[in-house]
DOVONU-145588 format. One line per field, with one value per residue (C-alpha): x negated, y negated, z; residue number from 1; residue in one letter. Coordinates in steps of 0.1 Angstrom, whole numbers, plus 2048, in hexadecimal, padded with zeros to 3 digits. Example, Ala and Ser with C-alpha at 12.3 -4.5 7.8 and 13.67 -1.06 7.14 Angstrom:
2
c1	(785 / 777)
c2	(82D / 80B)
c3	(84E / 847)
resi	(1 / 2)
resn	(a / s)
This chain:
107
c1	(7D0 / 7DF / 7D7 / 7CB / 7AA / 79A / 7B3 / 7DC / 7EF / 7FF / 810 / 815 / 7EF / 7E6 / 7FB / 7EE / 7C8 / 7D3 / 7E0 / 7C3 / 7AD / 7C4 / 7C2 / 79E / 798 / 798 / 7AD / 7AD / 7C0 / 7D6 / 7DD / 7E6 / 7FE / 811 / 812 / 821 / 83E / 847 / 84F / 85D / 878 / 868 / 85B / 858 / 83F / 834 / 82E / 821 / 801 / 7FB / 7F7 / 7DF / 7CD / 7CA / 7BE / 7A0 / 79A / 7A9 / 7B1 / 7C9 / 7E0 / 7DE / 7EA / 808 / 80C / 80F / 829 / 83A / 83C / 84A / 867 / 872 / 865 / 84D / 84F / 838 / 826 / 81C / 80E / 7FA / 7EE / 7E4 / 7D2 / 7BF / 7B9 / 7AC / 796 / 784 / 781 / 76E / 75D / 754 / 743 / 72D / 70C / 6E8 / 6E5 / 707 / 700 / 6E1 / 6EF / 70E / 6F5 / 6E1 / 6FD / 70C / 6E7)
c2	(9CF / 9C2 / 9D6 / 9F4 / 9FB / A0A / A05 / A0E / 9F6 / 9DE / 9BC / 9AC / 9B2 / 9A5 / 985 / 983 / 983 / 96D / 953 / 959 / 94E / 92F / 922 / 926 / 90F / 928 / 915 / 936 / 946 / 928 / 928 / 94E / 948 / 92E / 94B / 95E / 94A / 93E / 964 / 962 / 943 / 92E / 912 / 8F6 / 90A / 912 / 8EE / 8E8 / 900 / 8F4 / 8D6 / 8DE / 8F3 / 8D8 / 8C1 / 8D9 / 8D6 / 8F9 / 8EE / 90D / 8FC / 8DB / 8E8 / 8FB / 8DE / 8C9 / 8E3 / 8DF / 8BB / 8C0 / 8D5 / 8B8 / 8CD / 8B3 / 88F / 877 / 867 / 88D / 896 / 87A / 87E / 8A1 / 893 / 87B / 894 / 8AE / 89A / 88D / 8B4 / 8B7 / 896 / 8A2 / 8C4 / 8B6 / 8B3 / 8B8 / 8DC / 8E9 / 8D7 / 8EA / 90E / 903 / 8FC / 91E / 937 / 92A / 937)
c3	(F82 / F62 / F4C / F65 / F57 / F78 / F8D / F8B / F7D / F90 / F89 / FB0 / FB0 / F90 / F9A / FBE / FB3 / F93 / FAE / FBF / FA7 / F9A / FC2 / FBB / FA3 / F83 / F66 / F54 / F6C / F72 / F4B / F4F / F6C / F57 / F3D / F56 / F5F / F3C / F38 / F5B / F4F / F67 / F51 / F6B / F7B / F5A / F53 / F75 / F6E / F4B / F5C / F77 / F5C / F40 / F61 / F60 / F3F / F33 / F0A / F06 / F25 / F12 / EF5 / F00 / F18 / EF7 / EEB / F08 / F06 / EE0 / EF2 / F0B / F28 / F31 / F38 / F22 / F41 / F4F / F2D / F28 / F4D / F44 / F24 / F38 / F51 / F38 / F26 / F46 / F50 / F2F / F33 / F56 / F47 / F2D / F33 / F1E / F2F / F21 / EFD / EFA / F04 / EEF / ECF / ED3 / ED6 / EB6 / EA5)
resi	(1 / 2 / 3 / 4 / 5 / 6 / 7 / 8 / 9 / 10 / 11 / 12 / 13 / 14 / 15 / 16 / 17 / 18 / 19 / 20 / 21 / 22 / 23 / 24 / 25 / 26 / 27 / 28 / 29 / 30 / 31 / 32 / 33 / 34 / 35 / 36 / 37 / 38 / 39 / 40 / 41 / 42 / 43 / 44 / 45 / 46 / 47 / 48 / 49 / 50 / 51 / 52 / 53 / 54 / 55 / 56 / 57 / 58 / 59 / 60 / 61 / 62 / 63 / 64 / 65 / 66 / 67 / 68 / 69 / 70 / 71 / 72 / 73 / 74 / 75 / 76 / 77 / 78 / 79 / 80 / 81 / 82 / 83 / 84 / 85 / 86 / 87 / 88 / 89 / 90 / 91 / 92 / 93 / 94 / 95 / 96 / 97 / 98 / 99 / 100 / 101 / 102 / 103 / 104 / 105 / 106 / 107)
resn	(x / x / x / x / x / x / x / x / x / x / x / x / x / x / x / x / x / x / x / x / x / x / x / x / x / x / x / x / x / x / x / x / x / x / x / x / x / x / x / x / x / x / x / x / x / x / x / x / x / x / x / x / x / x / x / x / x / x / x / x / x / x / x / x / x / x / x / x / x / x / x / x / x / x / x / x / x / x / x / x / x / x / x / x / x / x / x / x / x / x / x / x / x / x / x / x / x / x / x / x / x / x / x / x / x / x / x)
């Protein structure tokens, strides 16, 4: 619905199925609804789903997280809860399975 390849373009859907996906558990689609209300103006939302994103280990929402932090829009003690958080998300998805896959699409 974004970008209406298929389908008409339309934005309430494209957010509704966006939310949809970031109640689901998809930190992709939480990252893209922080996106959405940076351009919005909303940026303690915006903080509030880099957060949650970054908590599931999405590097993109750590890093404007961090940039966020540079800006004064977030406290010290959330970011380095959402570092901790990230980095156990991470921790959470390694595993000798993903290392191998990892190693042979890089050949």
């Amino acid at each position: 619905y974004r970008e209406g390849e298929g389908v008409e373009k339309d934005e309430k859907k494209h957010l509704h199925h966006l939310e949809q996906a970031a109640i689901g558990g998809h930190p992709n689609a939480r990252h893209n609804l922080a996106i959405f209300e940076w351009k919005s103006g909303r940026t303690e939302r915006t903080v509030k789903h880099f957060i949650i994103a970054a908590n599931m280990g999405n590097d993109e929402s750590l890093e404007r997280l961090k940039k966020c932090y540079g800006m004064g829009l977030v406290s010290k003690e959330k970011f380095a809860a959402a570092l901790r958080g990230h980095q156990a998300a991470v921790d959470a998805m390694k595993s000798p399975h993903r290392d191998k896959a990892k190693a042979a699409l890089r050949i």
